[in-house]
C-alpha positions in Angstrom: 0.0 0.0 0.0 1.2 3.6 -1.1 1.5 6.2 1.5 -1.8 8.3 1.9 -2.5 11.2 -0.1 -5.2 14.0 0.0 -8.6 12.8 -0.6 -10.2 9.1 -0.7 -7.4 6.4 -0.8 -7.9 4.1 -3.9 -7.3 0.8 -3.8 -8.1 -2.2 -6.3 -10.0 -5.4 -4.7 -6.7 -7.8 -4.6 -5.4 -4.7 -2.7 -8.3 -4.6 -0.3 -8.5 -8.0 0.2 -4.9 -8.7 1.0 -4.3 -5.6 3.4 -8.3 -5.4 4.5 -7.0 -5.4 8.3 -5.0 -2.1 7.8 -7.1 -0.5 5.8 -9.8 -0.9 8.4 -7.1 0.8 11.2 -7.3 3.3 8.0 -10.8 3.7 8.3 -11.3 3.7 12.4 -8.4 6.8 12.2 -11.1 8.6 10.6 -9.8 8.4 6.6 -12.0 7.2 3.4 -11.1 4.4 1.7 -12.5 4.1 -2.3 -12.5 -0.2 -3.8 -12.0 -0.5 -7.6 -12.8 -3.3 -9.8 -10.8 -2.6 -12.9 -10.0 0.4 -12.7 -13.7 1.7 -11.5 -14.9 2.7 -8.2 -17.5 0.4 -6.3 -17.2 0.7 -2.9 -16.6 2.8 -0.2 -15.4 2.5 3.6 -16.1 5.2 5.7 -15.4 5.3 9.6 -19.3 5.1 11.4 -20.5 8.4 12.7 -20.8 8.9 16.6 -24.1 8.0 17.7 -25.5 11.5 19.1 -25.2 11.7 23.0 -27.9 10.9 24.9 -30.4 13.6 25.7 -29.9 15.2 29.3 -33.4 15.9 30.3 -34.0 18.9 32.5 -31.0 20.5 31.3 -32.7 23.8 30.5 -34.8 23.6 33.8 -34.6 27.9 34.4 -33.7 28.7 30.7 -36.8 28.7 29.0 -40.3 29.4 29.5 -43.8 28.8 27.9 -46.6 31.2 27.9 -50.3 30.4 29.7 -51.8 31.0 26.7 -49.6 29.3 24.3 -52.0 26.8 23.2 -55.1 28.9 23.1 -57.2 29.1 20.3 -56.0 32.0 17.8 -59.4 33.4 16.2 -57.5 34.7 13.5 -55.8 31.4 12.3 -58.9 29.3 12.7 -61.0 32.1 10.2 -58.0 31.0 7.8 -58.3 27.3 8.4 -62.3 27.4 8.3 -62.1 30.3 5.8 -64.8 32.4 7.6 -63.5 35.4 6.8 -61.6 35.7 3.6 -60.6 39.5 3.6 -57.6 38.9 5.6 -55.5 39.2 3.0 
């Protein structure tokens, strides 16, 4: 195998199937490695993203705040759902 260079390492299958064990060291070190069958690109292996972090819940206990009213009924936006009173606009 040739030392990296910018961009996707290419690599034909023979390649990948003889040196699969450092290419996959490749990979977990973040890099992109392309598989070519004659020449043309097939495959690709990427490293697997980071599952997000688990949500803290309560973490913006003080930051933010909801209105009383914030689900009451808006008599404006039900006369443009029911379309009682088309002058609105």
């Amino acid at each position: 195998m040739e030392p990296s260079a910018p961009g996707p390492k290419a690599v034909n299958v023979h390649e990948a199937k003889t040196h699969f064990s450092k290419l996959l060291e490749r990979v977990a070190r973040g890099e992109e490695v392309v598989i070519a069958k004659a020449g043309k690109p097939v495959a690709r292996l990427v490293p697997i993203a980071e599952p997000p972090k688990p949500r803290v819940f309560g973490a913006l206990r003080g930051e933010i705040w909801v209105a009383d009213d914030f689900d009451a009924p808006d008599p404006e936006l039900e006369a443009l759902f029911e379309g009682e009173d088309d002058d609105l606009f």
